[in-house]
C-alpha positions in Angstrom: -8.4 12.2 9.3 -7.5 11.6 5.3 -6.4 13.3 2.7 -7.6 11.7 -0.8 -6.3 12.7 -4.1 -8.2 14.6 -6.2 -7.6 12.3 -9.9 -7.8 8.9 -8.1 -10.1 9.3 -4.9 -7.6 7.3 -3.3 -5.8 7.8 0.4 -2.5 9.1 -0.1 -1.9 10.8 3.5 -3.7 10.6 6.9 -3.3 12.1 10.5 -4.4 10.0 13.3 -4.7 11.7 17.2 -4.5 9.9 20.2 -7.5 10.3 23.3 -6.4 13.7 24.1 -6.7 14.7 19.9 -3.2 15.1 20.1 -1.5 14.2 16.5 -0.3 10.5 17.3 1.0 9.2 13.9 1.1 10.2 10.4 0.7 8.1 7.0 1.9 9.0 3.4 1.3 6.7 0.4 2.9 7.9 -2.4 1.6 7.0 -5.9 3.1 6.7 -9.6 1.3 6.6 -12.5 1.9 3.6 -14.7 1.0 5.2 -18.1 1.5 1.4 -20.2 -1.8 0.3 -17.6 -3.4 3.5 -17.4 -3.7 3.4 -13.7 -2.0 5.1 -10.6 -0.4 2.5 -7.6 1.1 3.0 -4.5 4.7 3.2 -4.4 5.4 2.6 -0.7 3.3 3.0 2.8 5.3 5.0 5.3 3.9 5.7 8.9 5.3 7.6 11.3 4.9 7.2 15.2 5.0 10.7 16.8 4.8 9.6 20.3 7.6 6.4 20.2 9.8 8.7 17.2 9.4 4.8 15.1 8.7 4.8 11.5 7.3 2.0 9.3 8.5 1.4 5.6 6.6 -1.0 3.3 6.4 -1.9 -0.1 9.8 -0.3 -1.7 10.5 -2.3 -4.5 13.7 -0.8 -5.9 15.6 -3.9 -6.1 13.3 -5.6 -8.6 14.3 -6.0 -12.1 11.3 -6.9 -13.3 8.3 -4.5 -14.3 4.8 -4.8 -12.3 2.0 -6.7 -14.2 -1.5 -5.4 -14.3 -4.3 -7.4 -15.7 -3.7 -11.0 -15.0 -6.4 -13.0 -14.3 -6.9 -15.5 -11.3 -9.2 -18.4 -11.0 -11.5 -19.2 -8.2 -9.2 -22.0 -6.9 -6.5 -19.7 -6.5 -8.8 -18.2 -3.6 -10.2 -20.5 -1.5 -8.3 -21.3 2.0 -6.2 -24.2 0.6 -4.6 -22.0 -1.9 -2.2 -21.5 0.3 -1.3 -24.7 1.3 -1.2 -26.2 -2.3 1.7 -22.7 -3.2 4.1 -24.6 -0.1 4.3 -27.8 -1.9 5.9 -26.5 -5.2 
């Protein structure tokens, strides 16, 4: 089950149950609105684990100095399977 928010349509909690719909584990996704882009991101992905009391943390980005970028474009090259391949040699 998920909860969406009501401005952006987007999943910012959810409850998952095991095989005997008991509640298993439990994701938030907190957002922040980045007015200078006009749009609302994530600000981390936290999950829970009921059953094994284990949390995951992703995404925290309070160490970087530099703002987040919105808009940049990407060229087709930049996608294809080799892309990643050709970023190891620099």
């Amino acid at each position: 089950m998920f909860y969406l928010d009501e401005d952006t349509w987007t999943v910012v909690y959810e409850d998952a149950y095991d095989t005997r719909k008991q509640l298993w584990r439990i994701g938030v996704h907190p957002m922040n609105q980045f007015y200078d882009a006009k749009m609302p991101w994530f600000r981390a992905n936290i999950w829970h684990d009921l059953n094994n009391r284990a949390y995951l943390l992703s995404g925290l980005d309070n160490e970087i100095k530099a703002p987040w970028v919105f808009g940049e474009k990407g060229t087709f090259a930049e996608f294809q399977p080799d892309a990643l391949r050709r970023l190891g040699t620099k």
